[in-house]
One Martini backbone bead per residue (centre of mass of N, CA, C, O) as a GRO file, in nm:
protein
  248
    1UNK     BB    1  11.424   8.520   7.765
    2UNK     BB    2  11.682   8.515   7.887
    3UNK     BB    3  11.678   8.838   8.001
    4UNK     BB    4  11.440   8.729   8.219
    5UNK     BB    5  11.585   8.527   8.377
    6UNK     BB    6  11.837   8.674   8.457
    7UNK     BB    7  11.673   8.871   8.616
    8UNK     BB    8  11.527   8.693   8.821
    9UNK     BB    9  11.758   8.574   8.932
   10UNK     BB   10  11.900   8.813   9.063
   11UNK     BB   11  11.678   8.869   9.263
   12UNK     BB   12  11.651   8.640   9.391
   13UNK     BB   13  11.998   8.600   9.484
   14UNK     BB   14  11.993   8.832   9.639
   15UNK     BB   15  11.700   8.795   9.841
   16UNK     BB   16  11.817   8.526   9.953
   17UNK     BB   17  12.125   8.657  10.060
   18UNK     BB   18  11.987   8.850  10.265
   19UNK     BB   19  11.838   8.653  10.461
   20UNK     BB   20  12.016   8.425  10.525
   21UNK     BB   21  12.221   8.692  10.673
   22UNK     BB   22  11.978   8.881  10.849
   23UNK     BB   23  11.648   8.755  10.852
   24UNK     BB   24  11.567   9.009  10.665
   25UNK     BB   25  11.507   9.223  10.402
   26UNK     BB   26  11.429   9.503  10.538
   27UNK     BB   27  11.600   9.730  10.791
   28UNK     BB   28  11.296   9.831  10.887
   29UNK     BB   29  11.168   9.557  10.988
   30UNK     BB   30  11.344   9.598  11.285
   31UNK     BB   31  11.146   9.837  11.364
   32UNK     BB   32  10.904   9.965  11.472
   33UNK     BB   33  10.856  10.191  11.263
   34UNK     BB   34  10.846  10.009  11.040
   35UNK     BB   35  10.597   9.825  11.143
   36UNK     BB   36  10.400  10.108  11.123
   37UNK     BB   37  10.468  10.143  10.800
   38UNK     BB   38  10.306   9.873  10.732
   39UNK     BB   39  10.047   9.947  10.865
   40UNK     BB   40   9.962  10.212  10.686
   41UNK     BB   41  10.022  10.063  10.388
   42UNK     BB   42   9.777   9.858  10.415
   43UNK     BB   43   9.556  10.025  10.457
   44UNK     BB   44   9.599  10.202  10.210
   45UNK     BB   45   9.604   9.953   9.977
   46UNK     BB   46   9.297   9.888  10.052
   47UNK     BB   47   9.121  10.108  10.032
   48UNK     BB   48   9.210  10.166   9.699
   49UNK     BB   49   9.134   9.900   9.599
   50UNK     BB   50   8.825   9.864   9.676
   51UNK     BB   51   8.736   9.596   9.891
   52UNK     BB   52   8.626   9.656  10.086
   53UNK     BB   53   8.340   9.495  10.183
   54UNK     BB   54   8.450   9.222   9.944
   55UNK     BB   55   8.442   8.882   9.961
   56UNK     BB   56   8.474   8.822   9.655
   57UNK     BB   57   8.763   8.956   9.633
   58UNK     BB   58   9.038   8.964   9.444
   59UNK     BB   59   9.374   8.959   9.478
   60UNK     BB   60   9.703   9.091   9.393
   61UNK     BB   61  10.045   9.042   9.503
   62UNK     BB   62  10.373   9.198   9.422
   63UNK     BB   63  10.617   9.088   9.582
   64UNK     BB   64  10.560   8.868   9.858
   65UNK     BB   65  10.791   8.722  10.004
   66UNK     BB   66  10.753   8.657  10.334
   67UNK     BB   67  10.478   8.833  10.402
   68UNK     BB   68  10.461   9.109  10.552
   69UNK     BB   69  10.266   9.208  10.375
   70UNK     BB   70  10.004   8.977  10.366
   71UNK     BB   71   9.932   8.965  10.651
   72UNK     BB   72   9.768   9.288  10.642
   73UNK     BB   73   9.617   9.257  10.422
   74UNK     BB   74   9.433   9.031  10.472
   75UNK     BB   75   9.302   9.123  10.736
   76UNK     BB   76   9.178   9.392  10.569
   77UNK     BB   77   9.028   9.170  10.421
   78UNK     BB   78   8.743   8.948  10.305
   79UNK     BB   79   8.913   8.832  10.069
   80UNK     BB   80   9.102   8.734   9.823
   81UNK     BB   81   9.481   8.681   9.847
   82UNK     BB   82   9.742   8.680   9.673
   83UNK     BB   83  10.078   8.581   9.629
   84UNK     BB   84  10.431   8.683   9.434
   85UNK     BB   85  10.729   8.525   9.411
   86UNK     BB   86  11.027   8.468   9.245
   87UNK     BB   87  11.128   8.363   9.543
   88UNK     BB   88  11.109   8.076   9.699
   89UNK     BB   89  11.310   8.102   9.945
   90UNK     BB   90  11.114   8.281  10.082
   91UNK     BB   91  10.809   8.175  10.052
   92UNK     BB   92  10.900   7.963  10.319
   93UNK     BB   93  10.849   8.235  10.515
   94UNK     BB   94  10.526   8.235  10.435
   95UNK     BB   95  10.389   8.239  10.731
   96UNK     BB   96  10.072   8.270  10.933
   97UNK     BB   97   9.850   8.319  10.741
   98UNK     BB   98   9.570   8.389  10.615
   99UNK     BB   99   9.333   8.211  10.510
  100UNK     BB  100   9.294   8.420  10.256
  101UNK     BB  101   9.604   8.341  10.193
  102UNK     BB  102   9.819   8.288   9.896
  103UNK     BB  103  10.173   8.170   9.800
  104UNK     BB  104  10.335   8.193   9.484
  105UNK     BB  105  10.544   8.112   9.196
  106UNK     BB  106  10.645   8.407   9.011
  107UNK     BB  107  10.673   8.590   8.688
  108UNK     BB  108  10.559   8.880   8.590
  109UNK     BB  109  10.629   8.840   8.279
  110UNK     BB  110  10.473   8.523   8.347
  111UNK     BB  111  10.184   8.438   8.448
  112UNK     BB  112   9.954   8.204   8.624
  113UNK     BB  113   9.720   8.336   8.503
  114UNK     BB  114   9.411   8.474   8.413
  115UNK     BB  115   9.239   8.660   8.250
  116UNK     BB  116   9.036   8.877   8.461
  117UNK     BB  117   9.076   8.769   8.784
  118UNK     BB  118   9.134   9.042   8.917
  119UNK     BB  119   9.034   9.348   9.125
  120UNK     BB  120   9.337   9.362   9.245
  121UNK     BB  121   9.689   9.542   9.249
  122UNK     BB  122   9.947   9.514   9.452
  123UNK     BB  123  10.245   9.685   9.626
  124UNK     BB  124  10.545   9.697   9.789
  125UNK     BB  125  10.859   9.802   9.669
  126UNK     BB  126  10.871   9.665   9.344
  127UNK     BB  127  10.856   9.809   9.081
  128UNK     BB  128  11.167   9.927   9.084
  129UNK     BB  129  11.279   9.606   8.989
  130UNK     BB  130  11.139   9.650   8.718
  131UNK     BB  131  11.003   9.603   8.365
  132UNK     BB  132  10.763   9.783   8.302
  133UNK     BB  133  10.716   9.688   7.983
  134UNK     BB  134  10.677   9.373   8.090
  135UNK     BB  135  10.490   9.393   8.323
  136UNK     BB  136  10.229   9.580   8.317
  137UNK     BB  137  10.080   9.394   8.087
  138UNK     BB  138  10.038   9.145   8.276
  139UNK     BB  139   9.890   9.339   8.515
  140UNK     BB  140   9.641   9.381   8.316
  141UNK     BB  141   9.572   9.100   8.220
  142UNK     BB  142   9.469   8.995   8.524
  143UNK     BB  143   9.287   9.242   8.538
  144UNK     BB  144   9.031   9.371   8.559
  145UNK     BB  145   8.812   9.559   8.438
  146UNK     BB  146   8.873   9.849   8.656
  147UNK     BB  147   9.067   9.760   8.795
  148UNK     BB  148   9.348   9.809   9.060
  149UNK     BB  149   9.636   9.997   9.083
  150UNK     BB  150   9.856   9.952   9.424
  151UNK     BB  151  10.151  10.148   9.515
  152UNK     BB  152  10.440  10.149   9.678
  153UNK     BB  153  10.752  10.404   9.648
  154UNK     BB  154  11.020  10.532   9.601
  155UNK     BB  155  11.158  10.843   9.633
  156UNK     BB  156  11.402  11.025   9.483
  157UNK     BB  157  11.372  11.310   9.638
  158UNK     BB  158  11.472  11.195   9.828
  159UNK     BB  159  11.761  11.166   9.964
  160UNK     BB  160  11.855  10.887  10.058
  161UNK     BB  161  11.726  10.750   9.821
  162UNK     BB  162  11.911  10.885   9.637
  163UNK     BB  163  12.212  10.817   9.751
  164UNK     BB  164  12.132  10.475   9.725
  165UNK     BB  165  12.101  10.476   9.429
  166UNK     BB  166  12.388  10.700   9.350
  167UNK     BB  167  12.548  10.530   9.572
  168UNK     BB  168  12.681  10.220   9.584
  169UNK     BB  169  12.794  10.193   9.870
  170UNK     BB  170  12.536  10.239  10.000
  171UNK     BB  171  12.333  10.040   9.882
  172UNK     BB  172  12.513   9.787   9.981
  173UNK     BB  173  12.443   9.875  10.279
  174UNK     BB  174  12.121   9.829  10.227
  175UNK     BB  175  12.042   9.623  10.049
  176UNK     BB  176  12.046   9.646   9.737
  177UNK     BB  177  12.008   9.598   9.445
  178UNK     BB  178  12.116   9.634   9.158
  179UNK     BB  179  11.837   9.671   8.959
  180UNK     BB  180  11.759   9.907   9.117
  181UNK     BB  181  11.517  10.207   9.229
  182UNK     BB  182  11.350  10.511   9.161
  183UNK     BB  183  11.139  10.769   9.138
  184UNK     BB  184  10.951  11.062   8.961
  185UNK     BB  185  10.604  11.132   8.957
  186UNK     BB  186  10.618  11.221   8.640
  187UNK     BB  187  10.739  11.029   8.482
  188UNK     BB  188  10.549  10.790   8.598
  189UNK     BB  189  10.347  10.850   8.482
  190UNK     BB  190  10.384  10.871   8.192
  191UNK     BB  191  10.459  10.567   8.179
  192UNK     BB  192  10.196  10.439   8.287
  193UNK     BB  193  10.012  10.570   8.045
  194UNK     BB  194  10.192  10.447   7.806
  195UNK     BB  195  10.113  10.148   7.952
  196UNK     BB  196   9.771  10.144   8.028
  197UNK     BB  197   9.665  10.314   8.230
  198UNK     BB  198   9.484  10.489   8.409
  199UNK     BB  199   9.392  10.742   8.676
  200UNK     BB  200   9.688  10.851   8.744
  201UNK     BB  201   9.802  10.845   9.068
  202UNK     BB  202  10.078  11.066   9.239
  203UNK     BB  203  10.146  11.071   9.609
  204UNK     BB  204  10.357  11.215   9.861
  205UNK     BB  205  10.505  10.995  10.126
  206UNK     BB  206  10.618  10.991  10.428
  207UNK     BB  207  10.825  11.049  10.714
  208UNK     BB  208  10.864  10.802  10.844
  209UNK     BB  209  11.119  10.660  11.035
  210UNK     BB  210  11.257  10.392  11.107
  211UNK     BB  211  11.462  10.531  11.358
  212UNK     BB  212  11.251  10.610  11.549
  213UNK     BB  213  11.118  10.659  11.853
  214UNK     BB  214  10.893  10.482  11.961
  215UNK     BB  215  10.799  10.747  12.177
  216UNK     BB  216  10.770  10.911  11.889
  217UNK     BB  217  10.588  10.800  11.658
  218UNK     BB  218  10.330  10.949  11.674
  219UNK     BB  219  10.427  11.275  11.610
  220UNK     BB  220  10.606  11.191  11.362
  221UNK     BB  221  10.313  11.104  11.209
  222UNK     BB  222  10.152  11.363  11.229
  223UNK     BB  223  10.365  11.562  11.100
  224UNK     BB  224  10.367  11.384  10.821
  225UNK     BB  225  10.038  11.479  10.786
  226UNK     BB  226  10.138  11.765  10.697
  227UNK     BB  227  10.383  11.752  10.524
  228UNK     BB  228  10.217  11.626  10.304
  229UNK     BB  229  10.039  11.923  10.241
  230UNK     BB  230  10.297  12.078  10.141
  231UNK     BB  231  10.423  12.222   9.924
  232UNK     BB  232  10.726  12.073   9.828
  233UNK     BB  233  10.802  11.927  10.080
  234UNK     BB  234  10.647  11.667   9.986
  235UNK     BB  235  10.883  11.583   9.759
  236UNK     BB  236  11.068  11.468  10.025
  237UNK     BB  237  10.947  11.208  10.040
  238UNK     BB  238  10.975  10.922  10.038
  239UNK     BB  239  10.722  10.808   9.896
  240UNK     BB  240  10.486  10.676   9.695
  241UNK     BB  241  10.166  10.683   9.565
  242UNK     BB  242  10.005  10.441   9.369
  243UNK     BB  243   9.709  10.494   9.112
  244UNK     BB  244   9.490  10.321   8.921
  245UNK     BB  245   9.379  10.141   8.588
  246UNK     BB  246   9.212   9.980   8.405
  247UNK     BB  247   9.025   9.967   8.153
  248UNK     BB  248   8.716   9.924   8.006
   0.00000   0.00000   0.00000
Protein backbone atom coordinates (compact mmCIF):
# COMPACT_ATOMS: atom_id res chain seq x y z
CA UNK A 1 0.00 0.00 0.00
CA UNK A 2 2.78 2.50 0.95
CA UNK A 3 4.79 1.96 -2.77
CA UNK A 4 0.89 2.36 -4.40
CA UNK A 5 0.63 6.10 -2.29
CA UNK A 6 4.22 7.04 -3.34
CA UNK A 7 3.44 6.12 -7.26
CA UNK A 8 0.72 8.15 -7.05
CA UNK A 9 2.43 10.71 -5.24
CA UNK A 10 4.76 11.14 -7.21
CA UNK A 11 2.67 11.40 -10.34
CA UNK A 12 0.42 13.96 -8.48
CA UNK A 13 3.25 16.49 -7.80
CA UNK A 14 5.37 16.01 -11.24
CA UNK A 15 1.96 16.90 -13.14
CA UNK A 16 0.88 19.39 -10.68
CA UNK A 17 4.45 21.07 -11.06
CA UNK A 18 4.06 20.98 -14.57
CA UNK A 19 0.74 23.05 -14.92
CA UNK A 20 1.98 25.36 -12.08
CA UNK A 21 5.12 26.18 -14.82
CA UNK A 22 3.55 26.00 -17.77
CA UNK A 23 0.18 26.59 -17.46
CA UNK A 24 -0.62 23.64 -19.47
CA UNK A 25 0.38 19.72 -19.09
CA UNK A 26 1.51 18.27 -22.26
CA UNK A 27 3.52 21.36 -25.15
CA UNK A 28 1.36 19.82 -27.51
CA UNK A 29 -1.70 21.21 -26.70
CA UNK A 30 -0.30 24.32 -27.37
CA UNK A 31 -0.51 24.44 -30.62
CA UNK A 32 -3.12 23.98 -33.55
CA UNK A 33 -1.84 20.84 -34.64
CA UNK A 34 -1.83 19.24 -30.97
CA UNK A 35 -5.04 20.27 -30.95
CA UNK A 36 -6.33 19.09 -34.38
CA UNK A 37 -4.85 15.75 -33.04
CA UNK A 38 -7.19 15.67 -29.73
CA UNK A 39 -10.02 16.43 -31.47
CA UNK A 40 -9.15 13.15 -33.69
CA UNK A 41 -8.28 11.34 -30.43
CA UNK A 42 -11.78 11.66 -29.11
CA UNK A 43 -13.30 10.81 -31.95
CA UNK A 44 -11.94 7.82 -32.55
CA UNK A 45 -11.92 7.03 -28.81
CA UNK A 46 -15.88 7.37 -28.63
CA UNK A 47 -16.60 5.57 -31.46
CA UNK A 48 -14.15 2.31 -30.57
CA UNK A 49 -16.12 2.67 -27.24
CA UNK A 50 -19.47 1.99 -29.47
CA UNK A 51 -21.67 4.71 -26.97
CA UNK A 52 -22.48 6.70 -29.70
CA UNK A 53 -26.25 7.42 -30.14
CA UNK A 54 -26.66 5.66 -26.50
CA UNK A 55 -28.44 8.00 -24.00
CA UNK A 56 -27.92 5.80 -20.90
CA UNK A 57 -23.96 5.16 -21.81
CA UNK A 58 -21.63 5.75 -18.86
CA UNK A 59 -18.22 6.29 -19.69
CA UNK A 60 -14.87 6.15 -17.44
CA UNK A 61 -12.22 8.66 -18.40
CA UNK A 62 -8.76 7.87 -16.82
CA UNK A 63 -6.42 10.32 -16.09
CA UNK A 64 -8.74 13.33 -17.25
CA UNK A 65 -6.26 15.98 -15.61
CA UNK A 66 -7.52 19.22 -16.42
CA UNK A 67 -10.07 18.30 -18.75
CA UNK A 68 -8.57 18.42 -22.53
CA UNK A 69 -9.81 15.49 -23.44
CA UNK A 70 -12.96 15.44 -21.04
CA UNK A 71 -14.40 18.12 -22.81
CA UNK A 72 -14.47 16.74 -26.58
CA UNK A 73 -15.12 13.18 -25.18
CA UNK A 74 -18.57 14.11 -23.59
CA UNK A 75 -19.46 16.59 -26.22
CA UNK A 76 -19.26 13.67 -28.85
CA UNK A 77 -21.98 11.17 -26.69
CA UNK A 78 -25.12 11.62 -25.55
CA UNK A 79 -24.31 9.74 -22.18
CA UNK A 80 -22.87 10.27 -18.76
CA UNK A 81 -18.57 10.14 -18.64
CA UNK A 82 -17.07 10.65 -15.31
CA UNK A 83 -13.50 11.32 -15.63
CA UNK A 84 -11.00 10.82 -12.88
CA UNK A 85 -7.47 11.72 -12.07
CA UNK A 86 -4.74 10.76 -9.17
CA UNK A 87 -4.00 14.71 -8.71
CA UNK A 88 -6.81 17.23 -7.55
CA UNK A 89 -5.04 20.21 -8.26
CA UNK A 90 -5.36 19.51 -11.97
CA UNK A 91 -8.86 18.68 -11.58
CA UNK A 92 -9.51 22.26 -10.11
CA UNK A 93 -8.61 23.80 -13.97
CA UNK A 94 -11.15 20.55 -15.21
CA UNK A 95 -13.57 24.26 -16.15
CA UNK A 96 -16.51 24.52 -18.53
CA UNK A 97 -17.27 21.13 -18.72
CA UNK A 98 -20.52 19.55 -20.27
CA UNK A 99 -23.56 19.25 -18.38
CA UNK A 100 -22.87 15.39 -19.02
CA UNK A 101 -19.46 15.31 -17.52
CA UNK A 102 -17.81 15.20 -14.17
CA UNK A 103 -14.64 14.56 -12.84
CA UNK A 104 -13.29 13.07 -9.08
CA UNK A 105 -10.47 12.56 -7.17
CA UNK A 106 -8.82 9.13 -7.53
CA UNK A 107 -6.39 6.62 -7.77
CA UNK A 108 -6.68 3.81 -10.21
CA UNK A 109 -5.28 1.17 -8.06
CA UNK A 110 -8.34 1.64 -5.91
CA UNK A 111 -11.61 3.05 -7.63
CA UNK A 112 -14.62 4.30 -5.71
CA UNK A 113 -16.84 3.18 -8.16
CA UNK A 114 -19.19 -0.12 -7.68
CA UNK A 115 -18.40 -3.35 -10.12
CA UNK A 116 -20.02 -3.26 -13.78
CA UNK A 117 -20.84 0.38 -13.44
CA UNK A 118 -19.25 1.44 -16.65
CA UNK A 119 -20.40 0.80 -20.52
CA UNK A 120 -16.74 2.14 -21.48
CA UNK A 121 -13.88 3.08 -20.13
CA UNK A 122 -11.37 5.51 -22.19
CA UNK A 123 -8.21 7.04 -21.73
CA UNK A 124 -5.51 8.87 -23.63
CA UNK A 125 -1.71 8.83 -22.98
CA UNK A 126 -2.32 7.75 -19.54
CA UNK A 127 -1.67 3.79 -19.56
CA UNK A 128 2.18 4.28 -20.11
CA UNK A 129 2.20 6.13 -16.34
CA UNK A 130 0.57 3.34 -14.70
CA UNK A 131 1.68 -0.55 -13.47
CA UNK A 132 -0.70 -2.22 -15.35
CA UNK A 133 -0.86 -5.57 -13.08
CA UNK A 134 -2.42 -3.26 -10.42
CA UNK A 135 -4.49 -0.64 -12.95
CA UNK A 136 -6.43 -2.91 -15.07
CA UNK A 137 -7.60 -5.35 -12.78
CA UNK A 138 -9.59 -2.21 -11.47
CA UNK A 139 -10.92 -1.34 -14.76
CA UNK A 140 -12.26 -4.29 -15.80
CA UNK A 141 -13.85 -4.62 -12.45
CA UNK A 142 -15.58 -1.02 -12.59
CA UNK A 143 -16.62 -1.50 -16.59
CA UNK A 144 -19.42 -4.02 -17.46
CA UNK A 145 -18.93 -7.58 -18.72
CA UNK A 146 -18.50 -6.89 -22.68
CA UNK A 147 -17.85 -3.26 -22.25
CA UNK A 148 -15.07 -1.75 -24.06
CA UNK A 149 -11.61 -0.33 -23.35
CA UNK A 150 -10.28 2.11 -25.62
CA UNK A 151 -6.71 4.41 -25.36
CA UNK A 152 -4.30 5.89 -27.21
CA UNK A 153 -0.94 5.51 -26.29
CA UNK A 154 2.62 6.88 -27.05
CA UNK A 155 4.31 4.29 -29.73
CA UNK A 156 8.26 3.19 -28.47
CA UNK A 157 8.78 2.33 -32.07
CA UNK A 158 8.30 6.14 -33.43
CA UNK A 159 12.04 7.80 -32.93
CA UNK A 160 11.21 10.90 -30.92
CA UNK A 161 8.95 8.94 -28.29
CA UNK A 162 12.18 6.34 -28.48
CA UNK A 163 14.59 8.95 -27.43
CA UNK A 164 12.35 10.61 -25.03
CA UNK A 165 11.83 7.31 -22.84
CA UNK A 166 15.61 6.66 -23.16
CA UNK A 167 17.71 9.59 -22.97
CA UNK A 168 16.84 11.26 -20.07
CA UNK A 169 18.07 14.80 -20.65
CA UNK A 170 15.42 14.53 -23.58
CA UNK A 171 12.62 13.75 -21.30
CA UNK A 172 13.33 16.09 -18.95
CA UNK A 173 13.10 18.63 -21.15
CA UNK A 174 9.62 17.93 -22.64
CA UNK A 175 7.97 17.52 -19.11
CA UNK A 176 7.87 13.85 -18.96
CA UNK A 177 7.21 11.95 -15.38
CA UNK A 178 10.02 10.02 -13.83
CA UNK A 179 8.03 6.82 -13.95
CA UNK A 180 6.52 6.91 -17.24
CA UNK A 181 6.91 4.84 -20.59
CA UNK A 182 6.05 3.85 -23.98
CA UNK A 183 4.61 0.69 -25.77
CA UNK A 184 5.75 -1.76 -28.17
CA UNK A 185 2.32 -3.01 -29.69
CA UNK A 186 3.02 -6.61 -29.73
CA UNK A 187 4.66 -6.74 -25.84
CA UNK A 188 1.26 -4.76 -24.79
CA UNK A 189 -1.00 -6.58 -26.65
CA UNK A 190 0.58 -9.96 -24.59
CA UNK A 191 0.47 -7.95 -21.32
CA UNK A 192 -2.91 -7.07 -21.98
CA UNK A 193 -3.97 -10.49 -22.57
CA UNK A 194 -2.47 -11.90 -19.98
CA UNK A 195 -4.29 -9.63 -17.41
CA UNK A 196 -7.68 -10.07 -18.74
CA UNK A 197 -8.54 -8.23 -21.53
CA UNK A 198 -10.33 -9.91 -24.80
CA UNK A 199 -10.50 -8.97 -28.41
CA UNK A 200 -7.42 -7.17 -27.73
CA UNK A 201 -6.56 -4.92 -31.27
CA UNK A 202 -3.43 -2.64 -30.92
CA UNK A 203 -3.07 -0.42 -34.30
CA UNK A 204 -0.53 2.95 -34.87
CA UNK A 205 -1.46 5.81 -35.99
CA UNK A 206 -1.01 9.88 -35.69
CA UNK A 207 1.37 10.96 -38.07
CA UNK A 208 0.44 14.39 -37.89
CA UNK A 209 3.06 16.42 -35.50
CA UNK A 210 2.33 18.74 -32.93
CA UNK A 211 4.57 21.38 -34.77
CA UNK A 212 3.08 20.84 -37.99
CA UNK A 213 2.37 24.49 -39.81
CA UNK A 214 -1.43 25.65 -39.27
CA UNK A 215 -1.74 26.10 -42.92
CA UNK A 216 -0.19 22.54 -43.32
CA UNK A 217 -2.60 20.53 -41.26
CA UNK A 218 -4.64 19.25 -43.88
CA UNK A 219 -2.07 17.98 -45.89
CA UNK A 220 -0.08 16.17 -43.46
CA UNK A 221 -3.61 14.53 -42.21
CA UNK A 222 -4.21 13.51 -45.46
CA UNK A 223 -0.72 11.99 -45.99
CA UNK A 224 -0.51 10.34 -42.32
CA UNK A 225 -4.01 8.07 -43.08
CA UNK A 226 -1.94 6.52 -46.09
CA UNK A 227 1.04 6.05 -44.27
CA UNK A 228 -1.15 4.35 -41.40
CA UNK A 229 -2.03 1.88 -44.38
CA UNK A 230 1.80 1.19 -45.71
CA UNK A 231 3.23 -2.30 -43.56
CA UNK A 232 6.56 -1.33 -41.77
CA UNK A 233 6.08 2.59 -42.34
CA UNK A 234 3.15 2.41 -40.43
CA UNK A 235 5.09 1.23 -37.41
CA UNK A 236 6.74 4.37 -36.74
CA UNK A 237 3.98 6.13 -36.15
CA UNK A 238 3.24 7.99 -32.64
CA UNK A 239 0.76 6.52 -30.87
CA UNK A 240 -0.98 3.37 -30.72
CA UNK A 241 -4.40 2.82 -30.63
CA UNK A 242 -6.19 -0.35 -28.28
CA UNK A 243 -9.08 -1.45 -28.07
CA UNK A 244 -10.48 -4.39 -25.99
CA UNK A 245 -13.09 -5.50 -23.64
CA UNK A 246 -13.97 -6.85 -20.42
CA UNK A 247 -15.31 -11.19 -20.84
CA UNK A 248 -18.55 -11.50 -20.69
Amino acid sequence: MSRQRDTGRRERDHFEGVLERRGALYWAERTAAGRRRRDIRSARLIDAAGVDGRPAARVLEVGCGTGEFTRPLAAGMPGRLTGFDVAPGLLRHATRLPANAAVVAADVEGLPFRSATFDAVVGNAVLHHLRLERALPELLRVLRPGGRLCFSEPNMLNPQVFLERNVRWIGRLLDNSPGETAFVRWRLRRDLEALGVADVTIRPFDFLYPLTPERLIGRVERLGSRLERLPLVREIAGSLFIAGRRPR
